[in-house]
N, C-alpha and C positions, 0 to 999 in steps of 0.2 A: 585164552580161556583154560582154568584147571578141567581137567579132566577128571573123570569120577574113577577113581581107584576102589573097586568091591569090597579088597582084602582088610585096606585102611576103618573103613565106614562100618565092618562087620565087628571090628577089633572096638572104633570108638562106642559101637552101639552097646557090648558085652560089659566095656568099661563102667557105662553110664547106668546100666541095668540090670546087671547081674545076669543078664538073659541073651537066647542067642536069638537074633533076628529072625521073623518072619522071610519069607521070602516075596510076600508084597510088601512087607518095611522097606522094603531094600528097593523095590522099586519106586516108592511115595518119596525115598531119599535119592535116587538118580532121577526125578522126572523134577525136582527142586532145585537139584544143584543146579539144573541146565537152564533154569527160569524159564519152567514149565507153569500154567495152573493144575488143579487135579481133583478129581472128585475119586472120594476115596467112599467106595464100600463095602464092610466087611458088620460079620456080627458082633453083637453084645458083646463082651467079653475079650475080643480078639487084640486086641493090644493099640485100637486105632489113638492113644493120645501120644503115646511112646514112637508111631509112626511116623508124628508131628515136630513131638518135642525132641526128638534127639536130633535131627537132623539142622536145628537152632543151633545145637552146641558146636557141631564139626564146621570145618573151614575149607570144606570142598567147591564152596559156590564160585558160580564163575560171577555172578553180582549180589555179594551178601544183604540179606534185612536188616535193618538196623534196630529193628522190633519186630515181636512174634505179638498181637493180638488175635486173642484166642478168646472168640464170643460164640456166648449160650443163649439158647431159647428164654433159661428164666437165671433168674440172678441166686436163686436158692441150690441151682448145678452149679452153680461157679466155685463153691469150697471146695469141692473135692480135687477139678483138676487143678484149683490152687496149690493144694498140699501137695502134690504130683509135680507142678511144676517148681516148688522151692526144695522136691528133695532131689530131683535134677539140680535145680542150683550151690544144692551144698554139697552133694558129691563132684560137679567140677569147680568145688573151693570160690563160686563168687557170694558177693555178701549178700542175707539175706535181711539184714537189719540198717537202716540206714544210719549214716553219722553225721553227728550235727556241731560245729564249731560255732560259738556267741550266736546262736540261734541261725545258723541257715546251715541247710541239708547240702554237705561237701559231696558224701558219698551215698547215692541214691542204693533203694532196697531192687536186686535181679528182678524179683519177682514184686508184683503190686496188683489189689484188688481190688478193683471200680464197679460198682453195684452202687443202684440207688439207695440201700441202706449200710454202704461201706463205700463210703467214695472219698478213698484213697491215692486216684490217682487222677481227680477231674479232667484235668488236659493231655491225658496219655502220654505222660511225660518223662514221670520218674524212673519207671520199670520199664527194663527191654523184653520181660513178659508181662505184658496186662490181660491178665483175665477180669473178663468181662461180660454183659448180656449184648445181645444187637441190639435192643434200644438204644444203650447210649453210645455204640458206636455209630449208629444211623442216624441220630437223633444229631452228633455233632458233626457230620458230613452234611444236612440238613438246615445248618446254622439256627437250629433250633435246639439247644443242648440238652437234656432233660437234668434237672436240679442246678443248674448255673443260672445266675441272670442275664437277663436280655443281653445287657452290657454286652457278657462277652459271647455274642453267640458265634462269632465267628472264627474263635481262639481254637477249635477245634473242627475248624472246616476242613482240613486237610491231614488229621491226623491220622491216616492210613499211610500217605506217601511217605515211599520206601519202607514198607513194612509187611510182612508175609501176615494175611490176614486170616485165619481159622474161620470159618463156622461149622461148629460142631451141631449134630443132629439138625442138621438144618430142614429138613422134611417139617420138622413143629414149627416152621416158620410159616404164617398164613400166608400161602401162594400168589394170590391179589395183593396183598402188602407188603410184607416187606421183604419176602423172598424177592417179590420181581423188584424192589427198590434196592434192597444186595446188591442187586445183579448190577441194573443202572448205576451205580453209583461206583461200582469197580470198573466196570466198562468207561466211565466218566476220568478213572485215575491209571486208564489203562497203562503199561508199560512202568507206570510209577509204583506199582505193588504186587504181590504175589498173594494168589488167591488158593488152601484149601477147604473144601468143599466136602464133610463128611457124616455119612450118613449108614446106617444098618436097613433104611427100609423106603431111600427115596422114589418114588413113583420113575416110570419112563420121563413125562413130559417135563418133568425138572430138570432132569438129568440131560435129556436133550439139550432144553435150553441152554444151561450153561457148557453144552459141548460147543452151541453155534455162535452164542453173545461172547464167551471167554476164552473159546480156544483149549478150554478144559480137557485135558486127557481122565478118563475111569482107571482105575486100579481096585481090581482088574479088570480087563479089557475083555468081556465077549464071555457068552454060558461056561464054557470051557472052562476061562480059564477062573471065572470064579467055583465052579464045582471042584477044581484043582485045591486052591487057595480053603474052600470048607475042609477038603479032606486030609489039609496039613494042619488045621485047628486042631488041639486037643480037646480045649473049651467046647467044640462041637461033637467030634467022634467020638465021645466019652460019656457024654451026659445025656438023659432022657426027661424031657418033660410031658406030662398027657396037660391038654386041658380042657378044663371040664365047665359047663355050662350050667349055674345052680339058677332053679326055678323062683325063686326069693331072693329080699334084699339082704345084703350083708348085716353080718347081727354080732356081737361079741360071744353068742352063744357056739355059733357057727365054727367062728375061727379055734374056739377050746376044745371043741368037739374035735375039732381034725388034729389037735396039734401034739407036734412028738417034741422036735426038740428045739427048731427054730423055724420061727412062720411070722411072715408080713403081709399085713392088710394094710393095702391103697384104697384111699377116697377121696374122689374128686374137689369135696371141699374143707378149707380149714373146720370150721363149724362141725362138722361130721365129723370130721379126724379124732376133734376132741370130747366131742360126745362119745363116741366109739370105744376113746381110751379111758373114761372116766368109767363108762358099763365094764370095761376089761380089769380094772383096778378091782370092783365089786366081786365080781366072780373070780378073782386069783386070790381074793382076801383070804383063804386056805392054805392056797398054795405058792410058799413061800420061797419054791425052788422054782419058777418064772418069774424070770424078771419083764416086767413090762418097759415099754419108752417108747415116746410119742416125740415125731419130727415133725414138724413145716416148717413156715415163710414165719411165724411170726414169732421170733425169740430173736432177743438181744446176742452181741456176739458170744461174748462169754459162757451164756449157757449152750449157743448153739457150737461154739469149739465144742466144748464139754457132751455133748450130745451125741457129735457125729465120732469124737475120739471112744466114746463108750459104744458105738452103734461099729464101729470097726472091731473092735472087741469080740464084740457078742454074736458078729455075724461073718466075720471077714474070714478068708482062705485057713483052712485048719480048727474052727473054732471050736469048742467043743462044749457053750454054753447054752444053756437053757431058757429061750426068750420070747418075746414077742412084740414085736414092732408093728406099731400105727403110724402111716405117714402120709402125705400130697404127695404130689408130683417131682416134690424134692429130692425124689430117690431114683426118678426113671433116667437120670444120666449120670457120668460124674461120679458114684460110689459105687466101691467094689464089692458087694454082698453078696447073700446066696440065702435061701432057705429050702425046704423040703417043702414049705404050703407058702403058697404064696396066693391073697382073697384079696380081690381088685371090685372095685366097680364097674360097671360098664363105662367104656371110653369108646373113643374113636383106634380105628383100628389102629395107627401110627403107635400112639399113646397107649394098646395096648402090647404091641410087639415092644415097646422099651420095658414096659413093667414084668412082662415075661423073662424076660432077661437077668431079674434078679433072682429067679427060681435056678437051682440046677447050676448055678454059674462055675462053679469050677471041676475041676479033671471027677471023671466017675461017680458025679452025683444023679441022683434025683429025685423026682419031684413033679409037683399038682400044682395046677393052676386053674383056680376057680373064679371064676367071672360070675358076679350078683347081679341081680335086675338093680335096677335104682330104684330108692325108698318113693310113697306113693306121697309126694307131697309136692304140693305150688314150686314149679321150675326145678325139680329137682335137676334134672341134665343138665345146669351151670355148673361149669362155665365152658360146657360146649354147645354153644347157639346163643343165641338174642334171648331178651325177656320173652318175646312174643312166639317162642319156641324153639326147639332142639335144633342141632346142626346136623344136615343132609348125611355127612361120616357116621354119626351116632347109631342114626337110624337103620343105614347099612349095615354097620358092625352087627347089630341086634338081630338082623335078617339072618347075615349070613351065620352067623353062629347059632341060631336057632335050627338051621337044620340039616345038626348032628349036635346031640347032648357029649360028645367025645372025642378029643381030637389026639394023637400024636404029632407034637411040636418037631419041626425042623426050620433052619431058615429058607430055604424054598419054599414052602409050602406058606410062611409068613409071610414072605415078600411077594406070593401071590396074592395072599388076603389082601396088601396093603394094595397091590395095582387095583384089584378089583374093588375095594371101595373106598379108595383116593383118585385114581387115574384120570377118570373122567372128569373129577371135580379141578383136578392140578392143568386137566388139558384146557378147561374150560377159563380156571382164573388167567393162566399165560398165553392165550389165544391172542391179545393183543401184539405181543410179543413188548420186545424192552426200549423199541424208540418211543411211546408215548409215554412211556413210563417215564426214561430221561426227562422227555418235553416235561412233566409232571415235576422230577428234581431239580428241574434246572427254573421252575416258578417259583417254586419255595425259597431256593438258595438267592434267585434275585431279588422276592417279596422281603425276605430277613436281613439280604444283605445290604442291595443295592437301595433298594426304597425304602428301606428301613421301614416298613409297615409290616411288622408279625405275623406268621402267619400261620395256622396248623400245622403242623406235620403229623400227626398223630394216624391219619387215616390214609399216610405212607406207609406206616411202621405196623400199627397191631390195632387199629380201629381207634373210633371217636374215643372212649373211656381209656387208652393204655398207659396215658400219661399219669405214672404214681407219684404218691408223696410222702414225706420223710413224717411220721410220727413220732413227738419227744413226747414222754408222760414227765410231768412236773405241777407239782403243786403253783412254782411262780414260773415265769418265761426266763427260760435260761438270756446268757449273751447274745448269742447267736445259733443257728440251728446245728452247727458242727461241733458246738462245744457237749454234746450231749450224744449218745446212743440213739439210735432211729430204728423205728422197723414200717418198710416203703410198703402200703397200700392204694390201693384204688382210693382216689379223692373221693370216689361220690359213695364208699365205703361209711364215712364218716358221716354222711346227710343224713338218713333215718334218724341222727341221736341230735341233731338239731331240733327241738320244739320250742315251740312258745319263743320265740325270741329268747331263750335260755343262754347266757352264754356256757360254752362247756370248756374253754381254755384262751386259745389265742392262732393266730395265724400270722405268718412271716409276712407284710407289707414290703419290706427292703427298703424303706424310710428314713433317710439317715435319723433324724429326730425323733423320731418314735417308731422304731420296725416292727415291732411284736404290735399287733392290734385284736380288740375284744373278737373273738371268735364267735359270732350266734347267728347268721344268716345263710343260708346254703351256696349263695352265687360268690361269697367268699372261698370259696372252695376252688373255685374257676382261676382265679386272679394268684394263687400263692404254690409253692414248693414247697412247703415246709408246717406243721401245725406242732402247738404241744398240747396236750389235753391233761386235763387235770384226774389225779389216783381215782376218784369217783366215777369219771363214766369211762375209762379205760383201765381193768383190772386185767395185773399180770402177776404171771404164777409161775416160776422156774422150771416149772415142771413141762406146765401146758401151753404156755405163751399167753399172747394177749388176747383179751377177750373184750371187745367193745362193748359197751352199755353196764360193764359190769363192774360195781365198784370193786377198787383193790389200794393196796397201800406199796406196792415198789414204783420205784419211779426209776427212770434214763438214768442208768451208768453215765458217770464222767467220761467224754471224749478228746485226747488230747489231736488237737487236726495236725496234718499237716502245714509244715511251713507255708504258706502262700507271699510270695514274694511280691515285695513292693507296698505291702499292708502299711507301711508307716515311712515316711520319708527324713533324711537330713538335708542339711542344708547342702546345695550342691552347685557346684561351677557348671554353668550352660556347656562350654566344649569339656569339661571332664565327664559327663553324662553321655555325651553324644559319643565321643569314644569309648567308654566303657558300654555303651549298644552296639554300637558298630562289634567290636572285640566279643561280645555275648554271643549277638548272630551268626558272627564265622564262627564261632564254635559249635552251635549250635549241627549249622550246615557238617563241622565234620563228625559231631556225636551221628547226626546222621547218616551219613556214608554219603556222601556228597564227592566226595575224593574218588572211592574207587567201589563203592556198594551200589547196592538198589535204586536208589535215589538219583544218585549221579547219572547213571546210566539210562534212567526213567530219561531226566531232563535233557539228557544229550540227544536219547532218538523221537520224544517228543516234539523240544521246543529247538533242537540242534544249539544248546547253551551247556556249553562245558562246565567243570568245577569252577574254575576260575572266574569265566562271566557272571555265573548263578553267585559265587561269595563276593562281586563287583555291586551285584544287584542288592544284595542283603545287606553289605557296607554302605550303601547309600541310602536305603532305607533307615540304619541305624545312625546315621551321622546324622540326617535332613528330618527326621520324624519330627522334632521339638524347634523345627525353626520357624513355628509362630508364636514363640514363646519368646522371642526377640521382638515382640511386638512390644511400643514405647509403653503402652496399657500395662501388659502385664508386668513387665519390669517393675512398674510403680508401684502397684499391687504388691507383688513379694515385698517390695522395699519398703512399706508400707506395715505390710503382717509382720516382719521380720523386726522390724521396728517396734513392733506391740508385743512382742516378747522380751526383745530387752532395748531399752531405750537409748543404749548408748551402739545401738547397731551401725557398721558401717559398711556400706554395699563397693564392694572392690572390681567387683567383674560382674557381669549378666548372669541367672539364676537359673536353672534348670529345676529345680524344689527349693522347697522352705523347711525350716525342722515344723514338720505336721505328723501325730499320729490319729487313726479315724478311731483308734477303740479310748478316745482322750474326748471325754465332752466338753471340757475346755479350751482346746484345740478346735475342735467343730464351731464354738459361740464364737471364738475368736477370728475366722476364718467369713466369718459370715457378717459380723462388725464392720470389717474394714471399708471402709468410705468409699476406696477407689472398687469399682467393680474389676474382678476378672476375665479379661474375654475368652472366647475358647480360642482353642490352638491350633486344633489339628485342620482345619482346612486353611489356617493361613497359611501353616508345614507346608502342606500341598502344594499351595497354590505359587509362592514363591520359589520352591523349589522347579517350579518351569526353568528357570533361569540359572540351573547349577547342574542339571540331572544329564542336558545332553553331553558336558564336559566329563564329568563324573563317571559318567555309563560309556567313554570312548571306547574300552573294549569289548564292545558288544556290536556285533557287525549290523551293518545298514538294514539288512533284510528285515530284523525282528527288532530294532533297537526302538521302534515307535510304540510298539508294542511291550518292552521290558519298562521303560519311562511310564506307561500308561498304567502297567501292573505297580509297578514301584510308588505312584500317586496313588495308585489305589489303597495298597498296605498303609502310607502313610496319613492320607485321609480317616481308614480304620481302625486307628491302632487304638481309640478308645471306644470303638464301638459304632459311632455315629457315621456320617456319608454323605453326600451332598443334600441338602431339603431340597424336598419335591413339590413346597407348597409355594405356588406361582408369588412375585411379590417377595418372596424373604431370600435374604441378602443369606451370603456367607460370611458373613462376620470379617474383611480382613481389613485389619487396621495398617498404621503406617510402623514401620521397623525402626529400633531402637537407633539412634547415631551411632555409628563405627562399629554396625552389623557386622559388614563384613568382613572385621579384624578377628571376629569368631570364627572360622575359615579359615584364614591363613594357616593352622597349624597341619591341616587337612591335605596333604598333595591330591591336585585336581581338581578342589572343588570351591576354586576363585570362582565368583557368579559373572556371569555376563552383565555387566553394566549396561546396557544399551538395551539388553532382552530386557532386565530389572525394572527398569525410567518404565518400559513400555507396557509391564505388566503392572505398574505403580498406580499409573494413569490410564488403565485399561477400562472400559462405561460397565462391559457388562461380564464382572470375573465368575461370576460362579456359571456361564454361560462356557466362557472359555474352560476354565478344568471341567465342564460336564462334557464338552466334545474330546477333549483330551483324555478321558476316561472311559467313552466309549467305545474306545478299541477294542479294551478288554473285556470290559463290564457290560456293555449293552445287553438286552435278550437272547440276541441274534449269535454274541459273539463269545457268550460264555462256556458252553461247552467246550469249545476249540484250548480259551485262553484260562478259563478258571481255576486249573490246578496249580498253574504258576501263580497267578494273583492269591488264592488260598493259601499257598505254602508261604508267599512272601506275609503275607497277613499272620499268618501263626507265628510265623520264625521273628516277625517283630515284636508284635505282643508279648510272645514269652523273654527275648530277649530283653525287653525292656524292663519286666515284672526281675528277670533274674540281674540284672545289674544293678538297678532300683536297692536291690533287699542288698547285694553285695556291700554298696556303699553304704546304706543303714546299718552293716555288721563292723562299721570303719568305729574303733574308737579315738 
């Protein structure tokens, strides 16, 4: 085990920084090294991301990450620690751009941004940093992905293992959801990840929890030693804030009236924001030495770079310009700002110790913090509570600030506010504690995966509504929904501007023959990811964003996507496929630390499977995946399509692809032409694979080898998504295998088939009976929490591996 050297860690942190270490940096960096968890909290200000990210770059671990996911309450925080974390990446010289030969991405970007309206890195794949929100990290530990097809819900069932996972300001996690589903679902990868946990203002009973379910150490540990840790903040001992409690709603008259030199008003909702700024535009019309600028969630990226680069400007450490900012919640994490007046809405008290936080923020300032009643209008308190009324925190915040119109700000005195009107409500939602909560992930994971019957996850994560979707404005329906600019709203955002059976654009079907379909019914809204709406009922304005019901004439910026591998096929040899997966996977496993990181060592004290059996387990998966593709059926089929492309075709060896691409509607008619049907595959793969797997897998000891075979059937069965059917009466599909199968093999050491197993699973009455008992080793209800991280990681590591050898061979000239 390396051991933590102080002097080293002080040296690389200065290197990375320009800055000298906190003295709880230094401890969130040796409770890391040791593969520790941590709950980390400190205040606003105090340098908690640098506590995170630098300890990524040094090589003190005694089991390193192989990824740092680092996920936010909303995906409109995620730029800022983006920027943060790519200017870490280019002061230790790795790339921040990636590079692409004959279309595929050789050398992936350090840093990647996966948000539902920037989804950059769908399968947390490319980047050893992926900043991120926790929906879609929970969302694809849930094998319900949010903006991915069913297809692949499972391609991201395991992409935590081996990876130090962030949640930042996790206290805005709703405690009933998807904090206690965090929790669960690291507990579920225990040993396979490293969890931290940071917060400026989490309640006791959070904080407990994850001391008893994770093992979690605080930094800092005990009254002590955080009154220590305030009085070595400058950010703290330096600055003062009052705040003060105004009898009326926030008004643009209000905010002129106070303002000297820079002052930001928060409002709860977009709509307001920009109302707000549109009255502030009016009454600056004089005065030409304020600059106004309005932020939220709804601006394309371009304007929103351009926004927050101007908002760093005009606000950031030193600044010495004259402004005023209107923004959401987009500013309570994430961005380093400060003002002298800072005019909030009434919030919940969490929500408003972050928004205080942008007042006073650096060494010897300060500054007012004015909290407004909410305007007197139908549900104004959204989006904190139901339609049918305000949320329980609201109503407390209002109490306890009512009585005293004046406060002097410290963090004590915040982090009392917050026990007293969160505490109760946090002791009440985790009162269950986190085994039903499991029981709860472990229904979903089996409903999406195993029974292949979808299921919500939504009211894990962030309640029935949380699941958004991608708006394109466009006059016609782009290609596809990524070829286009998006800005992710609430689905049922869009239902009011449905009437009359009007249609007002299109919505994503995922259709191969027709995907984009007339958009004019609300339950359509339910069924898709993706919508585009036409410049008339979605007007956008560079300035203010997007404004629904409002005609406008910009439409969706061009998006160029990323590569996705495997989109289009050439013609390929059956066993040069199968090794070039095979060869992906072990790779894959050592991009992961599989060797000597996180990972490897996850699976040695989990499943006691070392590197070598785990890369035995993956080779096998990647050699046997496509061995119902050896089925006499399909054979003929290819031979067949391939022959409909050029007539003098001649089939030399057994086929793994055809040259097919899906964005070719020619290809698609031609594919659907062909006389012979194509059978499916992937459970014949499986199902014959009984006969290969126990020779193949000999280095996997007795104990668990029934078990590694059952996971390894499982990956292979999944690797397109599907599973065994569950509707009584339907067959699995296996036909009979090609002649001189298994000369396909031979080039393989180890994985000659058992002839005699072969005859008997040939002529077996009831096969999809036999791989369903052979599958529930792992897979059953009962047995998946124990086994599912292995089955999950084999299922990822194939799929991706398959998508990435796929696209290699497509870049063959």
């Amino acid at each position: 085990m390396i051991s933590f050297v102080e002097s080293d860690y002080r040296r690389h942190f200065e290197r990375l920084t320009k800055l000298q270490p906190f003295d709880y940096q230094i401890d969130v960096a040796r409770l890391l090294f040791a593969g520790r968890n941590v709950i980390l909290r400190a205040p606003t200000g105090a340098g908690k991301t640098w506590a995170v990210l630098a300890p990524f770059f040094c090589d003190q671990w005694s089991a390193q990450p192989s990824r740092l996911i680092y996920a936010l309450p909303l995906r409109t925080l995620a730029n800022g620690i983006y920027r943060e974390a790519r200017e870490a990446a280019a002061k230790a010289g790795l790339p921040l751009e990636p590079i692409v030969e004959r279309g595929r991405e050789i050398v992936h970007p350090f840093v990647t941004l996966q948000t539902g309206e920037q989804p950059d890195d769908e399968f947390f794949d490319r980047g050893r940093i992926i900043v991120t929100t926790y929906d879609q990290i929970l969302s694809g530990l849930l094998c319900g992905p949010y903006g991915l097809s069913d297809r692949l819900h499972n391609v991201n069932a395991a992409a935590i293992a081996g990876a130090l996972v962030v949640f930042d300001e996790f206290h805005l996690m709703p405690p009933e959801k998807a904090f206690l589903t965090g929790v669960a679902t690291l507990r579920l990868f225990e040993g396979l990840c490293q969890s931290v946990w940071m917060t400026a203002t989490a309640t006791a009973p959070l904080e407990q929890m994850l001391r008893s379910v994770l093992d979690a150490v605080p930094v800092p540990d005990g009254e002590d030693a955080m009154r220590q840790m305030i009085d070595s903040l400058p950010s703290v001992t330096s600055v003062r804030r009052t705040l003060v409690t105004e009898p009326q709603p926030l008004s643009a008259e209000a905010v002129v009236r106070n303002h000297r030199r820079r002052s930001i008003a928060i409002v709860n909702t977009v709509g307001r924001a920009q109302d707000l700024f549109l009255e502030l535009q009016k009454l600056l019309t004089e005065r030409s030495d304020v600059k106004p600028i309005l932020l939220h969630s709804r601006f394309f990226k371009q304007d929103r770079t351009r926004l927050e680069a101007r908002l760093q400007k005009l606000f950031g450490k030193q600044s010495s310009e004259n402004a005023i900012l209107v923004a959401t919640q987009v500013i309570e994490a994430g961005i380093d700002i400060s003002c002298e007046h800072l005019h909030t809405e009434l919030c919940p008290m969490d929500s408003l110790a972050q928004r205080a936080g942008r007042c006073a923020r650096f060494e010897n300032e300060t500054g007012t913090v004015h909290v407004y009643q909410l305007p007197d209008a139908p549900r104004a308190w959204l989006p904190y509570g139901e339609p049918g009324g305000e949320d329980d925190a609201l109503t407390a915040t209002r109490k306890l600030l009512s009585e005293k119109p004046e406060h002097k700000l410290d963090p004590p005195l915040v982090a009392d506010w917050v026990q007293q009107v969160h505490g109760l409500d946090d002791e009440r939602a985790t009162r269950e504690g986190y085994r039903p909560r499991t029981r709860k992930v472990i229904d979903a994971i089996y409903e999406n995966t195993i029974q292949r019957n979808p299921a919500g996850i939504a009211h894990l994560i962030r309640g029935n509504d949380s699941e958004s979707i991608r708006i394109v404005i466009a006059d016609k329906s782009p290609e596809s929904p990524g070829k286009m600019e998006s800005i992710s709203l609430s689905r049922w955002s869009v239902a009011p501007h449905l009437k009359d059976g009007n249609s007002i654009g299109w919505y994503w079907s995922g259709d191969q023959m027709q995907p984009w379909q007339s958009l004019d019914k609300r339950e359509q809204l339910g069924a898709t990811y993706a919508v585009c709406l036409r410049p008339e009922f979605a007007g956008y304005n560079h300035d203010t964003g997007l404004r629904l019901g409002q005609p406008g004439a910009v439409q969706s910026p061009p998006r160029i996507e990323p590569k996705r591998p495997g989109w289009s096929y050439k013609e390929e040899a059956w066993t040069n496929h199968a090794r070039m997966v095979a060869a992906e996977a072990e790779s894959r496993l050592n991009r992961d630390g599989c060797a000597n990181g996180l990972l490897g060592s996850g699976f040695q004290s989990r499943f006691e499977l070392n590197a070598d059996q785990m890369r035995t387990a993956a080779r096998a998966c990647g050699l046997l995946h496509d061995l119902g593709k050896l089925q006499t059926r399909w054979q003929q089929w290819a031979e067949e399509y391939q022959e409909s492309k050029n007539s003098s075709y001649l089939m030399v060896a057994p086929l793994a692809h055809t040259d097919f691409d899906y964005d070719s509607a020619e290809d698609r008619v031609r594919a659907g032409s062909v006389k012979i049907s194509r059978p499916p595959h992937a459970a014949a793969s499986a199902y014959y694979s009984l006969s290969i797997l126990d020779r193949a897998l000999s280095g996997i000891t007795p104990d668990s080898k029934s078990e590694v075979v059952s996971a390894s059937l499982a990956a292979i069965l999944a690797h397109h998504g599907a599973f065994v059917p569950k509707r009584p009466g339907l067959d699995i599909g296996v036909l009979p295998l090609t002649s001189g199968w298994e000369k396909c093999l031979d080039s393989f050491d180890g994985y000659a088939p058992d002839l005699p197993v072969f005859s008997q699973l040939a002529k077996w009455p009831d096969k999809k009976g036999l791989l369903t008992d052979c599958l529930k080793l792992t897979t059953s209800r009962d047995s998946l929490e124990q086994w599912w991280p292995l089955v999950a990681y084999l299922m990822r590591t194939l799929r991706l591996a398959d998508q990435g050898a796929t696209s290699e061979w497509s870049c063959h000239e």
